[in-house]
C-alpha positions in Angstrom: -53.6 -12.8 38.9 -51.2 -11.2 36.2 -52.2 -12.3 33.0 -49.6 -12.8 30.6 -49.3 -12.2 27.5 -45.2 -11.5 26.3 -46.2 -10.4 22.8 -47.3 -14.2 22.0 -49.3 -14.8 18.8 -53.0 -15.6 18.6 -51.7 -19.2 17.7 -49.5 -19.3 20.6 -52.2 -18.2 22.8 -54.4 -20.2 21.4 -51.6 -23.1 21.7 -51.1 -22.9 25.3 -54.9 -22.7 26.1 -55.0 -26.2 24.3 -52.4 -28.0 26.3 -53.4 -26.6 29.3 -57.2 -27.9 28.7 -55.3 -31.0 28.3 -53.5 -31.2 31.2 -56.6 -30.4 33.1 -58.9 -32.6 31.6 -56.2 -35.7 30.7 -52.8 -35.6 32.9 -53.7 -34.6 36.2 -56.9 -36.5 36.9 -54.2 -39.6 36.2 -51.3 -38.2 37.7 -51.5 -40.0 41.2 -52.6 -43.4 39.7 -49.5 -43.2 37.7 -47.1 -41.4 40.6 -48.2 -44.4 42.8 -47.3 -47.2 39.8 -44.1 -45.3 39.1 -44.6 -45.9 35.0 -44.8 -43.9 32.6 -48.4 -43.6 30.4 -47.5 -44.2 27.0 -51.7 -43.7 26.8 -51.0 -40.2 27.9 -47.4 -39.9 25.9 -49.6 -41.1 22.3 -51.9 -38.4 22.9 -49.6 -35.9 23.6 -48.1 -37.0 19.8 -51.1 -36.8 18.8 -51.8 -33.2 19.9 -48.6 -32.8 17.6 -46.3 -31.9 20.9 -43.0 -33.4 20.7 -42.9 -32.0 16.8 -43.8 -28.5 17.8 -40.3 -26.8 16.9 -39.8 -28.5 13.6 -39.8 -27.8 10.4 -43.2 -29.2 8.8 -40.9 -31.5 6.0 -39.5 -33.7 8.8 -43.4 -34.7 10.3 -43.0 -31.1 12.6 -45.4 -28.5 13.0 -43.8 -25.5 12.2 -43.7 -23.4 15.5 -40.9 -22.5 17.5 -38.9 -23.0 20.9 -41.2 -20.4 22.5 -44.4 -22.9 21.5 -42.4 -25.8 23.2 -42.2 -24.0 26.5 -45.4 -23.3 26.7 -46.4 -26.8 26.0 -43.7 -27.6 28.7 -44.9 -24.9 31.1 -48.5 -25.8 30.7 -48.2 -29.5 31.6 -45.5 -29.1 34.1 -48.5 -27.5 35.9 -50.3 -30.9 36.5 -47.5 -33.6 36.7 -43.8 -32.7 36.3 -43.1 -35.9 35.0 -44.9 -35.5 31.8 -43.7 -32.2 31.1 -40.3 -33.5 31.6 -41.0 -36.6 29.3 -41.4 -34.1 26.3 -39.1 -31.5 27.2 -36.3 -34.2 27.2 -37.8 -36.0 24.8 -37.2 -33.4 22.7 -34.4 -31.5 23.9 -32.4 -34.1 24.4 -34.3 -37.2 22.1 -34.5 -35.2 19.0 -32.2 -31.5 19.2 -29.4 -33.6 18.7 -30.2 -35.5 15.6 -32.2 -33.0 14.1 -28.7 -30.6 14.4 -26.3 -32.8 14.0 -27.3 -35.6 11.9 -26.6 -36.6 8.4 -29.6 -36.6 6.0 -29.8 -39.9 6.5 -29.6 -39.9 10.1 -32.6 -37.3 10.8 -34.6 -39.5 7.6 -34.0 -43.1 10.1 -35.2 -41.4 13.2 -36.6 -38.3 13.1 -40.6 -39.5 12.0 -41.1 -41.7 14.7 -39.8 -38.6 17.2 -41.2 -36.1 16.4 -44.8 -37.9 16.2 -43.8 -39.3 19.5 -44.4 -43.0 18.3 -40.7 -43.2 19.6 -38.4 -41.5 22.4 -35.0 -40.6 22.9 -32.4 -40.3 25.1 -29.1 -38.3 25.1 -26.6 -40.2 27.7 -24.1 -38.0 29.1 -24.1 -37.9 32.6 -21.7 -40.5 34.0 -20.6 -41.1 37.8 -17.8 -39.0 37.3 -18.7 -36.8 34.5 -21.7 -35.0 34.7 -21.0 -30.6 34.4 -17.4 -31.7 34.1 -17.4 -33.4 30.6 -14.1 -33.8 30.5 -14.2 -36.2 33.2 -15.7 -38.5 30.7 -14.8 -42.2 31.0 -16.8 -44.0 28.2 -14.6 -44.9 25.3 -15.5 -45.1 21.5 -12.3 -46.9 19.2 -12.9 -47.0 15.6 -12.3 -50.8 14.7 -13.2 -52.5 11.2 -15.7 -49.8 10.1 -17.5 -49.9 13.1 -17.1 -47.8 16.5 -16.7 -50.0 19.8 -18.3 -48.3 22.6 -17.5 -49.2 26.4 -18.4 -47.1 29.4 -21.6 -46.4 31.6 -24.0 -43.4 31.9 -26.6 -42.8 34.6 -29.6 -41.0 35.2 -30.7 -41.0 31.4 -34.3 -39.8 30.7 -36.7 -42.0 28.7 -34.0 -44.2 27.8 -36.1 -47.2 29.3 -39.3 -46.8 27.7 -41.1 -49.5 25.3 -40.9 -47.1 22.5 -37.5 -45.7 23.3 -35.8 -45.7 19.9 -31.6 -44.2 20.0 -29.8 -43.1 22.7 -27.3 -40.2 21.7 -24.3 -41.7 23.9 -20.9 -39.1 24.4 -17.8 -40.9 24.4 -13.7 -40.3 23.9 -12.4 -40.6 20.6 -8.7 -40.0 21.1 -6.5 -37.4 23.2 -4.9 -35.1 20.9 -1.8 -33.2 21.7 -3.5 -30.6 23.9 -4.0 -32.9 26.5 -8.2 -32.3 26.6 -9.9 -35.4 25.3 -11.5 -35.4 22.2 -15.3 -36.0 23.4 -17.9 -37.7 19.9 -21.2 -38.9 19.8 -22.6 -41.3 18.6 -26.4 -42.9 17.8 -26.6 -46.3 19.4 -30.1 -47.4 18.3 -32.4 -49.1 21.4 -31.4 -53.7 21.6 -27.8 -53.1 20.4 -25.9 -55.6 21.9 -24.2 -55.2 24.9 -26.4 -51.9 25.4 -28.1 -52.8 29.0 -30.3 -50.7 30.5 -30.4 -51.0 34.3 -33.2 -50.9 37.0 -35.5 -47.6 36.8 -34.5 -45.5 39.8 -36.2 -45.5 43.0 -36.5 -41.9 42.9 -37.5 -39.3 45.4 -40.1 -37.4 43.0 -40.7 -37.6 39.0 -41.8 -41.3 39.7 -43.8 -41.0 36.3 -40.5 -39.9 34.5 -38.6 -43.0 33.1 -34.7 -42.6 34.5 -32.2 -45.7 34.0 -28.6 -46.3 34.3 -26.8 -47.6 31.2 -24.2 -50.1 30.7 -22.2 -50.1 27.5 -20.2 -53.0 26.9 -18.3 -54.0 23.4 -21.1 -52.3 21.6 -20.9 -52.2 18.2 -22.4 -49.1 15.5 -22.3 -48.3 12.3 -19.1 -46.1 11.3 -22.1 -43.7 9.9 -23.8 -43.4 13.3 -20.9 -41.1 14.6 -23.2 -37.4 15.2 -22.4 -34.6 14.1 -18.0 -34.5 13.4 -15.8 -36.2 15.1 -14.3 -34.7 18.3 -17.1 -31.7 18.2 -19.6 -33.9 20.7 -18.2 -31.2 24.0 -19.1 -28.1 21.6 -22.4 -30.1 20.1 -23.8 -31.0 23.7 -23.1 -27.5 25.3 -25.7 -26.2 22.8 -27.7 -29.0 23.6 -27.7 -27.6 27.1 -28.4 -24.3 27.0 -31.3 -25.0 24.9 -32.5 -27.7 27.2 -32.1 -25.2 30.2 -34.6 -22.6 28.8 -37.2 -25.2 28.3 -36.5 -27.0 32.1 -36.9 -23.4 33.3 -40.7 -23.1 31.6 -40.7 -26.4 33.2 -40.1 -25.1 36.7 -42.8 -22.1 36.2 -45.1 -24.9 35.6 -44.4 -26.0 38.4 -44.7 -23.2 40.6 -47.8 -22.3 38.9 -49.7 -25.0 39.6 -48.5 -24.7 43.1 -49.8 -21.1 43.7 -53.1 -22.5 41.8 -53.7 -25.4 43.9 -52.7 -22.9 47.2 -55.8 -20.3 45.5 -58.3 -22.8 45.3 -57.3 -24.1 49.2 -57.1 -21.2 50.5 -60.7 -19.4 49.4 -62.3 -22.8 50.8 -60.9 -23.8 53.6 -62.0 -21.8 56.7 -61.1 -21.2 60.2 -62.6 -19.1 62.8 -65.1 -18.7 60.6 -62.9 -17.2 57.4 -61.3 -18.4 54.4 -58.0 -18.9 55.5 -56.7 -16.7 52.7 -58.7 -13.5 53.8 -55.6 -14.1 56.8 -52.8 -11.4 56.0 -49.9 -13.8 56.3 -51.3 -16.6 54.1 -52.2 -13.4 51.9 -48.8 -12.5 51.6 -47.4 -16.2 50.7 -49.5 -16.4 48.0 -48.6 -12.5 46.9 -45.1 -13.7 47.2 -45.6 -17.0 45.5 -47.6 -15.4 42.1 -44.1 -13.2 42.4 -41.9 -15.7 42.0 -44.1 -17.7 38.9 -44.5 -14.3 37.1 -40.4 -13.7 36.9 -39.9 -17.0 36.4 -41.8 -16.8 33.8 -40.2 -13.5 32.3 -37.1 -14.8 32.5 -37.3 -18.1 30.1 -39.6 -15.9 27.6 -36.7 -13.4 27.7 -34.0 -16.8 26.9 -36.6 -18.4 24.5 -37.2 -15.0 22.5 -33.1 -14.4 22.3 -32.7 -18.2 21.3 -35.6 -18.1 18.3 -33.9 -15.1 17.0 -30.5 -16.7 17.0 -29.4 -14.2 19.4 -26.4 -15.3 22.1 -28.5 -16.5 25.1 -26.2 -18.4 27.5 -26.6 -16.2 29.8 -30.2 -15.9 29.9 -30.5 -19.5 30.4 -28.9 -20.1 32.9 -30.8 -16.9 34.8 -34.2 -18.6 34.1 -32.7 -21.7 34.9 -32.1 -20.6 38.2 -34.6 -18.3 38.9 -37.5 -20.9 37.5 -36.3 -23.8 39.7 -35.8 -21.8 43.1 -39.1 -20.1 42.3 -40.7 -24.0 42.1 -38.9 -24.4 45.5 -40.2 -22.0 47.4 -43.7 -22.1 45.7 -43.7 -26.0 46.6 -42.7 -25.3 50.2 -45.5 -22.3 50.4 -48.0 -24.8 48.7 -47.6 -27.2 51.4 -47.6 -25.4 54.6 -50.6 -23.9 53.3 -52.5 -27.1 53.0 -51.0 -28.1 56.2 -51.4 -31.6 56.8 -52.7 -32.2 53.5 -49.9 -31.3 51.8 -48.5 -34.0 53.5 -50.3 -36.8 51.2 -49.0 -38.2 48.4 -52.6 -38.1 46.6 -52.6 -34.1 46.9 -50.7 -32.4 44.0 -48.7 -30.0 46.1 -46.9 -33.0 47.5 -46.0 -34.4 44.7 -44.4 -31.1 43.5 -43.0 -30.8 47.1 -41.3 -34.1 46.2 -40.4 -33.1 42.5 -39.4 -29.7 42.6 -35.6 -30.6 44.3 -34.4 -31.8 41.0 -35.2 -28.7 39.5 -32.3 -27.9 41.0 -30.1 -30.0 39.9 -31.1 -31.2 36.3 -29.8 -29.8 33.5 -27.4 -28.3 35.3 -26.9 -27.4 38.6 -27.7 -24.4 40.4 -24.1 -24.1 41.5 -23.0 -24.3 37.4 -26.0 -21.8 36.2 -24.1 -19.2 39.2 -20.4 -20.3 38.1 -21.6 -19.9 33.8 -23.0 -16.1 35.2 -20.0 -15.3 37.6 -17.6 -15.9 34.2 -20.1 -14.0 32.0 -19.8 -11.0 34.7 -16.0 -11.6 33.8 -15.4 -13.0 37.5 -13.3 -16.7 37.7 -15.5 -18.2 39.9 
């Protein structure tokens, strides 16, 4: 196998080594007990607080530890390799739970919820997607009015990540302030901290994969804040969440070569044991090739959201890039998932063997954070097309 290195530091290295011991030794011999219960271990979540994880690209003054975005896709990429649903936990729990506040937020703001994040006693939740309004913001429905020094928010998101948990703390909620003269609606957002009032979280989906994950639909009805827990300026929420994306998008693509890692893994270890005709059924040519062409596919993927995260560490433009190892990462899980199980053949059929669960969890690879359709349209208009 190509072994990576990308010009990581020893601590890096020496980073991913650790969470990947982790995910060996702690996530995946639990990851069908908890795929079958559909709930998410908070067991599992403390440790990975513990192991420092959800601070990991924070400054060491706010309860981080001092790394970088690269260090979080690792962490990402690593444990996406045993259960999707874990690595997803942190990378929204972090992309979406904390990026916000820790951007956007008053002093006071990141000083209320920023300890309990990033030591992952507590998770957020960033609520934008609505039944309307998902890659087209402006199709947003959920109102905010200013009214006696405090915002009234009414309106309804859906598929909101770890905004159901026990230790779920703020959801970040988008919302219309106004609509100036230019027609476009003024898009805000706003903290709305977990047991407001009128804040009611709906049944956890019965989803097709990511049953670990914790995904809810929110209702928002006469829900009263704090004048002080607007984010960030007023009528900047469509510029603040773009940013929120693309970052997001880099780490869901580490995410997805996780994913197709553990895939080609688990399709290694099958295919040197099991034998037919007296063979390992990888000394075959054509399962050869699948694997060939599955190791491929993980080691661009894998290129690709180094090359994002590298450009977004050194504040260089990356939209672009994202959304190429967005795309390339979660069709590479795809394909790797769909090799994985024809390899196993009838066992990759069962729930209880890995590759079916990322058979099951890799589709919304494809669709979270963005689209694959919007990651082609965001690169057709950076090609200077109008797609």
């Amino acid at each position: 196998m190509i072994t990576e290195t990308h010009g990581l530091t020893d601590e890096q290295r020496k980073l991913a080594a650790t969470v990947r011991d982790f995910a060996d030794d702690v996530v995946a011999p639990a990851a069908y007990k908890y795929d079958t219960e559909r709930r998410l271990p908070l067991e599992i979540i403390r440790q990975m607080g513990d192991l420092g994880l959800f601070g990991l690209p924070f400054p060491v003054e706010i309860g981080g530890q001092g790394k970088d975005y690269v260090s979080l896709c690792l962490a990402v990429e690593a444990l996406a390799r045993a259960d999707q649903s874990i690595a997803v936990t942190l990378e929204a729990g972090v992309g979406l739970g904390i990026m916000p506040i820790y951007r956007h937020g008053t002093d006071a703001q990141r000083e209320r919820w920023l300890p309990d994040l990033v030591s992952g006693r507590a998770l957020g939740a960033f609520g934008l997607t609505e039944a309307k309004a998902g890659s087209d913001a402006g199709a947003t429905r959920t109102t905010a009015r200013l009214e006696g020094g405090e915002w009234v928010i009414d309106g309804s998101k859906q598929f909101i990540t770890n905004s159901g948990t026990p230790i779920t703390s703020v959801v970040t909620i988008t919302a219309v302030t106004g609509e100036p003269d230019s027609g476009r609606k003024e898009l805000s957002s706003f903290l709305v901290p977990a047991g407001t009032p009128g804040l009611v979280v709906g049944p956890d989906y019965d989803k097709v994969g990511w049953h670990t994950s914790d995904t809810h639909p929110l209702t928002l009805t006469g829900v009263r804040v704090p004048e002080e827990n607007l984010l960030g300026e007023r009528g900047r929420g469509y510029a603040n969440f773009l940013r929120v994306l693309d970052e997001g998008r880099v780490a869901f693509a580490a995410l997805a070569t996780g994913a197709a890692q553990g895939c080609l893994e688990e399709a290694l270890r099958y295919a040197g044991t099991r034998t037919v005709f007296g063979s390992s059924i990888g000394s075959h040519q054509h399962v050869a090739f699948m694997l060939a062409r599955m190791e491929a596919r993980a080691h661009s993927a894998r290129l690709c959201w180094f090359d994002a995260a590298q450009k977004l560490v050194h504040g260089q433009p990356f939209k672009a890039e994202a959304s190429v190892a967005k795309l390339v990462a979660s069709e590479a899980a795809m394909a790797n998932a769909r090799d994985a199980a024809q390899i196993f053949g009838g066992y990759g059929f069962l729930n209880e063997n890995p590759v079916a669960r990322h058979y099951r969890d890799a589709k919304v690879l494809e669709v979270g954070e963005g689209t694959t359709e919007v990651q082609l349209m965001i690169l057709a208009r950076d090609l200077g097309l109008t797609a």
